[in-house]
N, C-alpha and C positions, 0 to 999 in steps of 0.2 A: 424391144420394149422391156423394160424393166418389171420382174416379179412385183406381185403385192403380197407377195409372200417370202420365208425365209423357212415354212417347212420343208425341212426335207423329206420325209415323207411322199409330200404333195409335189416338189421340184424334180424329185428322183423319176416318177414315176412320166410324170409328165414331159419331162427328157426320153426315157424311151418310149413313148409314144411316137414322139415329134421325131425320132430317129427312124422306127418303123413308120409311118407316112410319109415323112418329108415334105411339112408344109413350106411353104416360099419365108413362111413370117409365122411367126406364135405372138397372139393381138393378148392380152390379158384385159378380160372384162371387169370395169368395176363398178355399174351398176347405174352409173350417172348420167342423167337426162341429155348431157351434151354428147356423150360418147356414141348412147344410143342414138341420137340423133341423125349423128355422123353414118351411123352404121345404114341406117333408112334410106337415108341420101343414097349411099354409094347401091343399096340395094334397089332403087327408082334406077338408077342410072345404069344397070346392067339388065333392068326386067326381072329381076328375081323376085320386087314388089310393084306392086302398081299404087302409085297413090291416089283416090278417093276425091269425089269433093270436097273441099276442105270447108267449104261454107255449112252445108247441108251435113259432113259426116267430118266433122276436126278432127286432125290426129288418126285417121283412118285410110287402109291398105288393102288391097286385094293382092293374094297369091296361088299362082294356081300350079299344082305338082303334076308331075308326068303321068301321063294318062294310065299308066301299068302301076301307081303309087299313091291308091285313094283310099287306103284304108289299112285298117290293122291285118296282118295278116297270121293268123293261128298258126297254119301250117308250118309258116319258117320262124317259130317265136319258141324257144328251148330253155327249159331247166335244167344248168348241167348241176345238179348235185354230184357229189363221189360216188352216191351208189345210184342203179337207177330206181330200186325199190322206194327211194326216200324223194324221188322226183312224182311217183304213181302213176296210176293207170291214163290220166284224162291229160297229163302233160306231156311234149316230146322234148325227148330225152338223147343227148349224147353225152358220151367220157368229153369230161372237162379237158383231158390232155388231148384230146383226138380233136375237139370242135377249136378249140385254141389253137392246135396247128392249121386247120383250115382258114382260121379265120386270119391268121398270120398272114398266108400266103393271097387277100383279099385287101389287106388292107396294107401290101408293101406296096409302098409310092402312094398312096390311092390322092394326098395330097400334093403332090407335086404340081407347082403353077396355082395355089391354093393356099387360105390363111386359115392358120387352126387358131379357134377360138378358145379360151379357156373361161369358165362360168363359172363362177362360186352361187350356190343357192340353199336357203332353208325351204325344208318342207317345215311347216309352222310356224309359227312369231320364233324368230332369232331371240335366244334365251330361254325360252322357254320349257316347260318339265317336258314337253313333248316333242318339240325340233328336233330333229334329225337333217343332216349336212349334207353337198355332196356338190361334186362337183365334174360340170360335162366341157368336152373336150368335142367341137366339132369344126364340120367345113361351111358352114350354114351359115346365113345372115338372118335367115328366115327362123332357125330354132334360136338362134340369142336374144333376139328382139320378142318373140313368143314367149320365151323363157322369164321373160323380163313382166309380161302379164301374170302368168301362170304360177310364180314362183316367188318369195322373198330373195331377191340377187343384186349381190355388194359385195365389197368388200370388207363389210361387216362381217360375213360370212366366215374368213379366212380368221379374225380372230375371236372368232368362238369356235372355230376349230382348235385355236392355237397349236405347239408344238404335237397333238396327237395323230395318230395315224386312224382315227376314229372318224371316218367318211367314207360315203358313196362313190365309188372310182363308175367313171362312164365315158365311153370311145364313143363318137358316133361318127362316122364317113356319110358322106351322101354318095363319094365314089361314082360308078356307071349308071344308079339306079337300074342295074342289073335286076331283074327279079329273080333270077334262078339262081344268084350269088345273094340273096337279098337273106339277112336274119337278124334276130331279135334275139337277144343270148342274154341269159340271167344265169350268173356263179354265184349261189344263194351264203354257199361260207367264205365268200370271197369278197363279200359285200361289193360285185361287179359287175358292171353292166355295158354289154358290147352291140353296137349296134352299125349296119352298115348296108348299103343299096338301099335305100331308101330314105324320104326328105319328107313323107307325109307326119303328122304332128305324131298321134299313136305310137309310131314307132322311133320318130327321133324327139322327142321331147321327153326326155329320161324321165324327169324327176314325178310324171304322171304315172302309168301304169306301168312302169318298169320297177321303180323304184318304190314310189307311194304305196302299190298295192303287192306284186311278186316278191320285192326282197322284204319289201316290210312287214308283209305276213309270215315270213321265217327270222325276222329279228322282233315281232312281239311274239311270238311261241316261244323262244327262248329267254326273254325279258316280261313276260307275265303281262303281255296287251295285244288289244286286237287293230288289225288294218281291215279295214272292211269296206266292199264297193256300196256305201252307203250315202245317201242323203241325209243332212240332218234340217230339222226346221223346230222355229220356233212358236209355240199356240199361246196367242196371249186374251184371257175370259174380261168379260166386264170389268171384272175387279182388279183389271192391272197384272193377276198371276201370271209367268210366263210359265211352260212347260216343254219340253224339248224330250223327240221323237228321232230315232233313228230308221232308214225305210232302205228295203233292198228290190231293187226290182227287175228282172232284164230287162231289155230291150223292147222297146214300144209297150211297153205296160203304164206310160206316164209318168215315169221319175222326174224330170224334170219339172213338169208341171205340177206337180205334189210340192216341189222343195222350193218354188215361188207362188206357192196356192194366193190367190184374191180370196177372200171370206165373200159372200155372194152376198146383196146386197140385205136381205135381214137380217146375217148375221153381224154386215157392220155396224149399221143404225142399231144396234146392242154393243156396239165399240169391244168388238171381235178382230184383232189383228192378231198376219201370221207373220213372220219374221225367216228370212235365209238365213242357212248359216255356212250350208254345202250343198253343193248338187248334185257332188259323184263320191268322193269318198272321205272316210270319217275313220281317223284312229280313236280310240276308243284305251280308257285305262281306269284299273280299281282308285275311286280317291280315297280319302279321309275317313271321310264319313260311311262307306261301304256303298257307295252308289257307284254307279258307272259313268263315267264324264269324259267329255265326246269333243273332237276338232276339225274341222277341216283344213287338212294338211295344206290346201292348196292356195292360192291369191287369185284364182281368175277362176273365168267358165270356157271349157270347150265345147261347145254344144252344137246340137244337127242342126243346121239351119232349115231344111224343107221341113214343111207344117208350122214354123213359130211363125206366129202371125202375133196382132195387135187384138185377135180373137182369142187366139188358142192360148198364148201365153205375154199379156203387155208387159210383165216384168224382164221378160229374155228380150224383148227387141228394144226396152229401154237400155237395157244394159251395152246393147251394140252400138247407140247414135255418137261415140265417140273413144279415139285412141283402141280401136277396134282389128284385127287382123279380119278378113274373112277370107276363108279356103275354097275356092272350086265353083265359087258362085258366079251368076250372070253379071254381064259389066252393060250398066243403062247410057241410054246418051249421054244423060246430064251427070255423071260420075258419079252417081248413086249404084248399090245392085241391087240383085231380085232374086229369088229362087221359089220355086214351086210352094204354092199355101199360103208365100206371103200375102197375096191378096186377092183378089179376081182380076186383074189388071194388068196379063202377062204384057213388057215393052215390046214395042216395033223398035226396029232397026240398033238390036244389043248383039251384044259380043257375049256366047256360052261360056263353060267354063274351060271349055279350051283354049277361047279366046278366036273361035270360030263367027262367020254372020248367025247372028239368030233371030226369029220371027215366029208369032205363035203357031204359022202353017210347017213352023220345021219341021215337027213330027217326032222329034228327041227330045230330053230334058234339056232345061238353059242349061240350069245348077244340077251339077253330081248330084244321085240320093242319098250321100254320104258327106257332102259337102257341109264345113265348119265354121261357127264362131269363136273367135279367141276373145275376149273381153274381158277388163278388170272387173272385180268383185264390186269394188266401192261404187259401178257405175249403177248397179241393183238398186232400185226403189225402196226395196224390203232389205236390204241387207241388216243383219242383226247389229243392234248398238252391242254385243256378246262377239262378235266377228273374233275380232283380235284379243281378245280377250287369251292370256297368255294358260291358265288354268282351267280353258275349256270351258262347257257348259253342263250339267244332270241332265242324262236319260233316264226318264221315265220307261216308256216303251219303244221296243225295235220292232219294227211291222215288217213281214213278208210279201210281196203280192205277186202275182203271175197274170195269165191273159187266161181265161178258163171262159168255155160259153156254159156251162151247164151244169158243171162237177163243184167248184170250191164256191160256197156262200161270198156275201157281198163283205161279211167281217165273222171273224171269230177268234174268240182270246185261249191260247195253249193252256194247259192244266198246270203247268210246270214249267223252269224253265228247261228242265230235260227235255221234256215233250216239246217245248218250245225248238228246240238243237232238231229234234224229232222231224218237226214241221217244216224248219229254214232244210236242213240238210235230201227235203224229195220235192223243193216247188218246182213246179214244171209251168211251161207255158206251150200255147196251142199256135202253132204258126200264123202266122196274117197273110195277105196276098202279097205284102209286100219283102216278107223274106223268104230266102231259098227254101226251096223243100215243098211236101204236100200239104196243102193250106186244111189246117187243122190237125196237123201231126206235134205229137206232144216232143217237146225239149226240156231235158229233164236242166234248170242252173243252178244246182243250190247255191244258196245264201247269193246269188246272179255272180258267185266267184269262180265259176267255172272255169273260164281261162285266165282267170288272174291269181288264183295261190300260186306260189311261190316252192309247197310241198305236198306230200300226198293227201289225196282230198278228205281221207279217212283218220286219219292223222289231225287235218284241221279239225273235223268235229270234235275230235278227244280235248283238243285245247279250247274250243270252243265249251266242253263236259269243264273240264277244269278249272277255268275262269270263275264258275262260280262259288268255287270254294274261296276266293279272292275278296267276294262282295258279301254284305250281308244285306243289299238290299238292293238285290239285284230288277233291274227293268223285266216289267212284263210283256209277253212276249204275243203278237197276235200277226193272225193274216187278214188280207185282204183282195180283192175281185172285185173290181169296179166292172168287168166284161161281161157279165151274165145277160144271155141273150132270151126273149120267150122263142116259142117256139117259130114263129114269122124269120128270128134271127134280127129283130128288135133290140137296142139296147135299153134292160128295165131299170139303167140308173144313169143319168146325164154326167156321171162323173166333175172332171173338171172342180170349179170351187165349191161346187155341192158338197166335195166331198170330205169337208169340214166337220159336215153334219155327223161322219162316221170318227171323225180323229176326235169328237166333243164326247162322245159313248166312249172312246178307246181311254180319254182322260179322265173319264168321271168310274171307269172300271180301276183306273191305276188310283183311285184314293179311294177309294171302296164306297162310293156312295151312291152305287145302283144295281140291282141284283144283275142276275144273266141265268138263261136257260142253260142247265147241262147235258153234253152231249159227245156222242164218239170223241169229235176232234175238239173237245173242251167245254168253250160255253159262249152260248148264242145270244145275241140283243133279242128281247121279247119286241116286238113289230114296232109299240108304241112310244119306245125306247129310243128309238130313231128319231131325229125332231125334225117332221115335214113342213113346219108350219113355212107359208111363200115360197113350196115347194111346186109344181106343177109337173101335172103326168106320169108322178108314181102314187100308185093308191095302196092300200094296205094288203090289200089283198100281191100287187107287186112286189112290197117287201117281204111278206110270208113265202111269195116265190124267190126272191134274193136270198132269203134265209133257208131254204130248204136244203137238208141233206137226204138226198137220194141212195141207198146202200146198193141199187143196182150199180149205178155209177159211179161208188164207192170201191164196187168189187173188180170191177175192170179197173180201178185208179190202185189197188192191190197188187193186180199183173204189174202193170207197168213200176209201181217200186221195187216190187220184187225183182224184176231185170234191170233196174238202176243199179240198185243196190251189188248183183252179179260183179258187176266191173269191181269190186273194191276186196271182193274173195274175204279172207278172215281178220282183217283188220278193223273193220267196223266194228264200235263200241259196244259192247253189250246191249248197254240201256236202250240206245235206238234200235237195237235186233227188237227189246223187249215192247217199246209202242209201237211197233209192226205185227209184232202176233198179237198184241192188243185189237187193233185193228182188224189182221186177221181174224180171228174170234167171230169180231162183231157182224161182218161181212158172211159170212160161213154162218 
């Protein structure tokens, strides 16, 4: 097949690729509906996809990965920087020269009898001040076609690269699905990205947290911008204002339902819309005007499919009813799927995600608890008329939040945006029943970039310190705790689109037109400040409990940074040693 290209650069490299594998064929991808089409077809006709009702779910496939290959795996995911100090404490680390011969000896032949694909893609509108290139190289029918939701990919691509050698190099093998040969390898000055034994999305779908969030956090510290596992959304008041929020949260703390919020029904009848614009992660750069102006790098959603319902979130399962992949989910009679939460309604006589009989007496889940939707953006209900927008959107505020029953208030706005770096850099969350470990054990994620910097985590706060000498009007910076339990272990705030009510204080604080109590961690909503009106079953006396800081609980939350902090030895920035013995102080 003939190049669509004539870099050499891009032709050189991708020649000794195809020499080290030895695909059967190199297919060059150019982004067009009939190629892809083609490519769907052949992947039905081997099992790699299953296609879907087409009545009930158009344009829709089911794929389900080898049962040892369901999710991201930390353990075998590596920064090889040159040195290992400049990779830190919380990433694993081997000599780039040392992981590249192993990886050599993993991926000779691994194509043979196999077509390497080649991907041209942007992370952000192609042109834009924020785009960034790159282009993967794999064995997969299942990453092209994904790639093709999740990504701007064309052949457009290739000339806005033009003659430069300025792009994202990425190998991915799907190879033996090996798990003990299985890795995820980021060469952060090599702008490289190598990936191999493994077909699950996380780990072969480059241009997501490989690319978007690891190497992009080491080429905006050296290019003066941030990559960040953020949500952005947009809050639009009565009066037509939009305003746009950045929010970082781990792991079941409700990111995604925050970045398709529904306004609850008082707030709409006041013609209160919220607007998507990301739902994982948001580059971030100084404009003009000295604000902070914010993208999502990406074109689709990959989201957990167990718990979205048409309750929990109707924006995410609108987003699925067409041209949809889904990963590892139940396959119903009628070519429909299902997985746990979607509704009370589990099917008789479906196929798990193995592709096993299933019935609700099986006694195991249909659908993996990790199991995926791949969906285009544009399919979103709320998606921002700002979407594509080539210049991004203004942050106002970047929120933090964690899963706390007891310790962190329901909101509160940093004093600074130091103190803010302060606050993102120790949010911890309290385990659920549903993740490993002892249910209620804290995990410390700052900024929830924990396994996705790209360099040392101490080091990112510094650029994180420095950014603001970039803006002169920099977003305010605030946390948030939708989990605050009473003492029963009750939740005292319904969260979900309630929680409007909290981003409507967070935007009337970022234009100064409502006081706030001051306090250790900043400055508190006084109770009334809160607007419960068609609220039910938090009373005043509940939000004085949402809002309460406890200094016992304060002082044990002290220990525990104090031993975060340990892992990072003398690198950590001053100013944040200095709101810790702040703290300290207050505590003591």
């Amino acid at each position: 097949m003939t190049p669509l290209t004539s870099n050499k650069h891009i032709l050189d490299w991708i020649g000794s690729c195809a020499n080290l594998c030895r695909p059967d064929q190199v297919v060059w991808i150019d982004g067009s509906e009939e190629q892809l089409e083609q490519l769907r077809a052949e992947a039905v006709s081997t099992g790699e996809l299953i296609r879907l009702n087409e009545e009930k779910l158009p344009g829709c496939y089911l794929h389900r990965s080898d049962p040892s290959d369901v999710a991201r795996v930390e353990g075998r995911t590596f920064i090889c920087s040159r040195k290992k100090e400049d990779a830190g404490p919380t990433n694993n680390w081997m000599d780039p020269d040392e992981m590249k011969a192993k990886l050599r000896g993993i991926y000779d032949g691994c194509m043979t009898g196999r077509t390497m694909y080649v991907i041209p893609y942007s992370m952000g509108v192609i042109g834009s001040p924020f785009a960034k290139y790159g282009i993967e190289l794999t064995d997969s029918i299942y990453v092209v076609v994904s790639m093709a939701i999740m990504t701007r990919m064309g052949k457009e691509v290739y000339d806005a690269i033009g003659d430069s050698a300025d792009y994202i190099r990425g190998l991915h093998a799907s190879a033996e699905l090996d798990p003990e040969k299985r890795y995820i390898v980021q060469f952060p000055e090599e702008d490289y990205i190598m990936s191999v034994n493994s077909a699950y999305g996380g780990n072969a779908l480059l241009g997501k947290k490989c690319f978007a969030l690891r190497i992009a956090s080491c080429l905006g510290r050296e290019e003066g911008w941030m990559a960040e596992h953020m949500l952005i959304l947009g809050i639009e008041n009565p009066q037509g204002e939009v305003s746009y929020v950045c929010g970082a949260f781990p792991s079941a703390c409700g990111k995604t339902n925050l970045a398709m919020l529904i306004p609850p029904a008082y707030y709409r009848e006041k013609g209160w819309k919220c607007w998507t614009v990301g739902d994982d992660i948001a580059w971030l750069r100084p404009g003009p005007d000295g604000r902070l102006w914010a993208v999502n790098p990406e074109n689709g959603f990959f989201g957990v499919a167990p718990g979205t319902s048409e309750k929990s979130n109707p924006n995410a399962m609108a987003s699925t009813h067409k041209n949809t992949i889904f990963t590892n989910v139940a396959l119903k009679e009628d070519g429909t799927v299902w997985w746990e939460g979607m509704d009370k309604n589990p099917p008789t006589n479906a196929l798990d995600w193995q592709g096993r009989p299933w019935d609700p007496a099986s006694g195991a889940p249909a659908a993996h608890p990790n199991s995926r939707f791949t969906a285009p953006s544009t399919n979103c209900p709320c998606i921002s008329p700002e979407f594509d927008n080539p210049q991004g959107v203004p942050i106002s505020a970047i929120i933090f939040g964690g899963r706390r029953a007891k310790t962190a208030p329901l909101v509160c706005q940093s004093k600074n945006w130091v103190h803010g770096v302060f606050t993102g850099s120790v949010m911890a969350s309290e385990k659920t029943a549903a993740s490993e470990g002892t249910v209620g054990e804290l995990r410390h994620d700052t900024m929830a970039m924990l396994p996705f910097c790209g360099y040392h985590m101490a080091d990112y706060w510094q650029h994180w310190l420095d950014m603001e000498k970039l803006l002169t009007n920099p977003p305010k910076i605030f946390t948030v705790n939708w989990f605050r339990v009473d003492d029963n272990g009750h939740f005292l705030w319904p969260g979900f689109g309630e929680n409007l009510r909290v981003l409507e204080w967070i935007m009337k604080r970022c234009v100064g037109v409502i006081d706030a109590e001051p306090c250790i961690l900043g400055y508190l909503p006084q109770p009334e400040d809160i607007d419960t009106n068609g609220l039910e079953g938090v009373t005043e006396d509940d939000l004085r409990e949402l809002l309460r800081v406890d200094p016992d609980l304060w002082r044990q939350e002290v220990r525990h940074i104090e031993e975060h902090y340990k892992k990072f030895g003398d690198k950590i920035p001053q100013p944040l040693l200095d709101c810790l013995k702040d703290l300290e102080a207050w505590v003591d």
